[in-house]
MARTORTI-832086 format. One record per residue: x negated, y negated, z of N, C-alpha, C, O in turn; residue number from 0; residue in three letters; chain. Coordinates in steps of 0.1 Angstrom, whole numbers. Layout:
   n.px   n.py   n.pz  ca.px  ca.py  ca.pz   c.px   c.py   c.pz   o.px   o.py   o.pz  pos  code  unit
      X      Y      Z      X      Y      Z      X      Y      Z      X      Y      Z  NUM   ala     A
...
END
This chain:
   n.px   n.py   n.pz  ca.px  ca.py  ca.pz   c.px   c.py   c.pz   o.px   o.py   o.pz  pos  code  unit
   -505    202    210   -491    207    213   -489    221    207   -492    222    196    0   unk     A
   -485    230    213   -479    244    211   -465    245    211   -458    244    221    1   unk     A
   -460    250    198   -445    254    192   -447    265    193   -455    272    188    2   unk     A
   -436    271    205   -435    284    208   -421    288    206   -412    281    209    3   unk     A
   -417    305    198   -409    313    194   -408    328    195   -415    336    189    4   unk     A
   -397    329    209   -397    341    212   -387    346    201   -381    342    191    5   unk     A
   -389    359    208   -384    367    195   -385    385    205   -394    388    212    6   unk     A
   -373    393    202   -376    406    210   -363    414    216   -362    426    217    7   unk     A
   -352    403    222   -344    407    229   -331    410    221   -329    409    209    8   unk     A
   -323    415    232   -314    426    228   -302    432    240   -299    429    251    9   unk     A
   -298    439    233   -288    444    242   -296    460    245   -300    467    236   10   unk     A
   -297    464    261   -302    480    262   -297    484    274   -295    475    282   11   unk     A
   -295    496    276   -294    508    287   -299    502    298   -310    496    297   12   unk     A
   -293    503    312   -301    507    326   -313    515    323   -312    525    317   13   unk     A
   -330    511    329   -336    525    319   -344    523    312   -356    528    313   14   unk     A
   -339    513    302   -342    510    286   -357    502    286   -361    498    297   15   unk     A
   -364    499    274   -372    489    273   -371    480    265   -364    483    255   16   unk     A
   -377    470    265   -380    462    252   -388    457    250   -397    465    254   17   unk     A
   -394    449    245   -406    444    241   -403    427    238   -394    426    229   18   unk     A
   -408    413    242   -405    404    240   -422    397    230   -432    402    226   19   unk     A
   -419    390    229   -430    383    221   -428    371    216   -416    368    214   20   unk     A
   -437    360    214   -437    346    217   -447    341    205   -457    340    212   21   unk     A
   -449    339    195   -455    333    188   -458    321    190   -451    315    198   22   unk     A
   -468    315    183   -473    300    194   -478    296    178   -484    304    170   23   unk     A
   -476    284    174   -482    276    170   -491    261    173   -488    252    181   24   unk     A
   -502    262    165   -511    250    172   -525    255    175   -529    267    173   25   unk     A
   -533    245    179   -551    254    179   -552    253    194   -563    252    199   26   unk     A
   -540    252    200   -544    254    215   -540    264    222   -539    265    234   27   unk     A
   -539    271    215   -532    286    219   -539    295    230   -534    300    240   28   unk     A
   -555    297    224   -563    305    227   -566    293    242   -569    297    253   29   unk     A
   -566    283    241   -572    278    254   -559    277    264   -561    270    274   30   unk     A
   -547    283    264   -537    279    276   -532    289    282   -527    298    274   31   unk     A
   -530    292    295   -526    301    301   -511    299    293   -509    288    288   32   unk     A
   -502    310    294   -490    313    295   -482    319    304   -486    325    313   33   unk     A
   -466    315    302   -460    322    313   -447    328    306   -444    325    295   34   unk     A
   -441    336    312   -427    339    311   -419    337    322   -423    339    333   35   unk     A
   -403    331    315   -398    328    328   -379    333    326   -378    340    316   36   unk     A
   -368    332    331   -359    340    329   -349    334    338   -351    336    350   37   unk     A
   -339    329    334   -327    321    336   -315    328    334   -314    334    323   38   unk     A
   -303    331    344   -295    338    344   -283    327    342   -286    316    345   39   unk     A
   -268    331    338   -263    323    343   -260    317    358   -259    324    368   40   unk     A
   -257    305    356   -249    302    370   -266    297    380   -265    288    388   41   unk     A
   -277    303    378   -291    307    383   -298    293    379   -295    285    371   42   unk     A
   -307    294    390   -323    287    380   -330    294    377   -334    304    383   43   unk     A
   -337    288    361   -351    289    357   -360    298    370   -365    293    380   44   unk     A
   -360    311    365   -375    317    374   -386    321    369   -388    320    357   45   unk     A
   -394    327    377   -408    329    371   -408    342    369   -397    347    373   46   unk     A
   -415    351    362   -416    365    358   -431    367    355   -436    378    360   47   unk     A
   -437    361    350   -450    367    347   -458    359    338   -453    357    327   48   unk     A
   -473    355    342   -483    349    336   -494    351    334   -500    355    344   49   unk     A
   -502    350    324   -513    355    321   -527    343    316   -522    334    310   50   unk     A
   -537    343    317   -545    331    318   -553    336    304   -554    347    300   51   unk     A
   -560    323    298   -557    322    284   -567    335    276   -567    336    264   52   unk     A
   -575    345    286   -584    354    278   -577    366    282   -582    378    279   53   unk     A
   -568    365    289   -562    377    294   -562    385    305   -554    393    308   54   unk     A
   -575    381    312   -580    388    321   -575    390    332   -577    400    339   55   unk     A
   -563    376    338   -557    376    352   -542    374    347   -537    367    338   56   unk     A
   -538    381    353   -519    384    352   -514    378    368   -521    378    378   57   unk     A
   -505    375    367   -496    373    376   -480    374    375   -474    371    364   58   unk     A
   -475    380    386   -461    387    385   -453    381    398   -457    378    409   59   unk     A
   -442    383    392   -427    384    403   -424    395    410   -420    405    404   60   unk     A
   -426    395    422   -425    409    429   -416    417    424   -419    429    424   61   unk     A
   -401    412    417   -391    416    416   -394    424    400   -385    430    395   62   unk     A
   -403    423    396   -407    427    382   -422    437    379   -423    444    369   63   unk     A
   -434    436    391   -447    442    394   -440    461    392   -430    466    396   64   unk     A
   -448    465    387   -447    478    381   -440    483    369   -441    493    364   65   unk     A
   -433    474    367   -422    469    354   -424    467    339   -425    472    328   66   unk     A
   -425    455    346   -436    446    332   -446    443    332   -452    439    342   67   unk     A
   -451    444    317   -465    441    314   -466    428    308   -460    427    297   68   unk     A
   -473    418    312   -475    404    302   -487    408    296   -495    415    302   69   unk     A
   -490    404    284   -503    407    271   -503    394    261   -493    388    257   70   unk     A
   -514    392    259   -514    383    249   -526    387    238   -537    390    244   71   unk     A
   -526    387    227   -535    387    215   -538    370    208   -531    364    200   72   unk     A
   -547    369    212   -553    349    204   -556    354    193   -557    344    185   73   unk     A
   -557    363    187   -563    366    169   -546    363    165   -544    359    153   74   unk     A
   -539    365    169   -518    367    165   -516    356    173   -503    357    175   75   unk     A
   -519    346    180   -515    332    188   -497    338    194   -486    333    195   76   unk     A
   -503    350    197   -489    355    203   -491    362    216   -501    369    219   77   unk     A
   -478    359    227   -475    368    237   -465    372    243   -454    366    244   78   unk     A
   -470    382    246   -459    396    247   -454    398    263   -461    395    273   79   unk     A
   -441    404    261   -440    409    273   -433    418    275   -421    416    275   80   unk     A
   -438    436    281   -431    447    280   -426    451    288   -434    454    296   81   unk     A
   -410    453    292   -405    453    298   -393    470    298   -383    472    291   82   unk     A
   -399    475    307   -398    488    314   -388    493    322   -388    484    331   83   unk     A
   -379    502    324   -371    504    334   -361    496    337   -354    497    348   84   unk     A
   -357    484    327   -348    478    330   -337    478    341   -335    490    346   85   unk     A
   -329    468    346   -320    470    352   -310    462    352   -316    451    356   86   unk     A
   -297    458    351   -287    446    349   -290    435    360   -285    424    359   87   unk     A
   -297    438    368   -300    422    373   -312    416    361   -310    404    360   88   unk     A
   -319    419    355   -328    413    348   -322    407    335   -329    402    327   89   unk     A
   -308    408    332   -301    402    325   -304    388    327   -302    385    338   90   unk     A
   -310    379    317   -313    365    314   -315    360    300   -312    367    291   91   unk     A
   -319    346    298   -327    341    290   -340    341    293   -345    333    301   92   unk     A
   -347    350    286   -360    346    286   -366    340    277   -367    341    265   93   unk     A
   -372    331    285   -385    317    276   -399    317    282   -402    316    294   94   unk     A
   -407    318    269   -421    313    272   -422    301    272   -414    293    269   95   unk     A
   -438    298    278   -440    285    285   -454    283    282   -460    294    282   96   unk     A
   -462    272    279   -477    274    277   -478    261    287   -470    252    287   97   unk     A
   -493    265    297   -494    256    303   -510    245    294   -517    249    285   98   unk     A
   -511    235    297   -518    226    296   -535    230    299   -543    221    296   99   unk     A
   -538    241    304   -551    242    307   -551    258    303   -541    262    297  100   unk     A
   -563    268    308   -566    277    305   -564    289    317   -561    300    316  101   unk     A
   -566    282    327   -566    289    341   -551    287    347   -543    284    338  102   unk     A
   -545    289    359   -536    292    366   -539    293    382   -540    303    388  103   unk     A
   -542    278    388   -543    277    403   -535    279    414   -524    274    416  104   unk     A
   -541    288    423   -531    290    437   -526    300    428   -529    309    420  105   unk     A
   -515    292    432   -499    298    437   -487    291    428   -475    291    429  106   unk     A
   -496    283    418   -485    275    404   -483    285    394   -482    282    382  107   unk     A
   -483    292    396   -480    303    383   -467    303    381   -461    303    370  108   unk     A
   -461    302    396   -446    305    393   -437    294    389   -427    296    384  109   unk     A
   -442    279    392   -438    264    389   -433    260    379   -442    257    371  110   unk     A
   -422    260    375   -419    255    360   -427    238    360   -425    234    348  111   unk     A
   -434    227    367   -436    221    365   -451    218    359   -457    208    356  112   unk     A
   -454    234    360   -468    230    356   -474    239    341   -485    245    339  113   unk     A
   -462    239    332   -455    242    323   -456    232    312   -447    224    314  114   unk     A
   -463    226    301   -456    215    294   -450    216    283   -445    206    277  115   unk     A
   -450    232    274   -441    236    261   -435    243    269   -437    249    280  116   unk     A
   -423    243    259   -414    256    260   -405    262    245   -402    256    234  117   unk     A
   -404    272    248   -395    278    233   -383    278    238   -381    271    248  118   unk     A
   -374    285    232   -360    282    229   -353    294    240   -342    293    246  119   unk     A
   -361    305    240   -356    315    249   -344    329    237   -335    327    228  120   unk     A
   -348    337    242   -343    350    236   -331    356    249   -332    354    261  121   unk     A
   -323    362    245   -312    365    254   -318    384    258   -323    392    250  122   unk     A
   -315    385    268   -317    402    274   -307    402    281   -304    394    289  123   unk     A
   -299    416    276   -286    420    282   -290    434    290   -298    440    282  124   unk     A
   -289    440    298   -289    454    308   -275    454    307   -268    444    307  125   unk     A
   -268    469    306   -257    469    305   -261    482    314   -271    489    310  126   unk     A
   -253    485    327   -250    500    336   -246    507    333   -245    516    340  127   unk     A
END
């Protein structure tokens, strides 16, 4: 099992950046892909961006590709997510997510069901 704690967000500029980050506890860190995902009010739960457990393959939200960067470091059982050029639609909660395996099939990247931790979620405000 993985206890995950984001940590990062904030209030910023149309513009602005931030940096999110997700600390993971547990010895399964290094073996689980991750995701990031981002809930507005009123909205559901969406997908934003995933990364598979060595780093090597990313996957993104069209609405976010050139944007943000998903990163993870296993020596820090942490991952990050940098987020660029903001804009007030990207106002959400954002929560990490670790999935159950190492890889990320198809087209489930974006699936909150194939998900089985979650953190608590960090708030990001875009103000115009």
């Amino acid at each position: 099992q993985v206890q995950l704690v984001e940590s990062g967000g904030g209030l910023v500029q149309t513009g602005g950046s931030l940096r999110l980050s997700c600390a993971a506890s547990g010895r399964t860190f290094s073996s689980s892909a991750m995701g990031w995902f981002r809930q507005a009010p009123g909205k559901e739960r969406e997908f934003v961006a995933a990364v598979i457990y060595n780093g090597a393959t990313t996957y993104y939200a069209d609405s976010v590709k050139g944007r943000f960067t998903i990163s993870r470091d296993n020596a820090k059982n942490t991952v990050y997510l940098q987020m660029n050029n903001l804009k007030p639609e990207d106002t959400a909660v954002y929560y990490c997510a670790a999935r159950p395996s190492p890889y990320i099939n198809g087209n489930s990247a974006h699936t909150t069901s194939g998900y089985n931790n979650w953190g608590q979620g960090t708030q990001v405000t875009v103000s115009s």
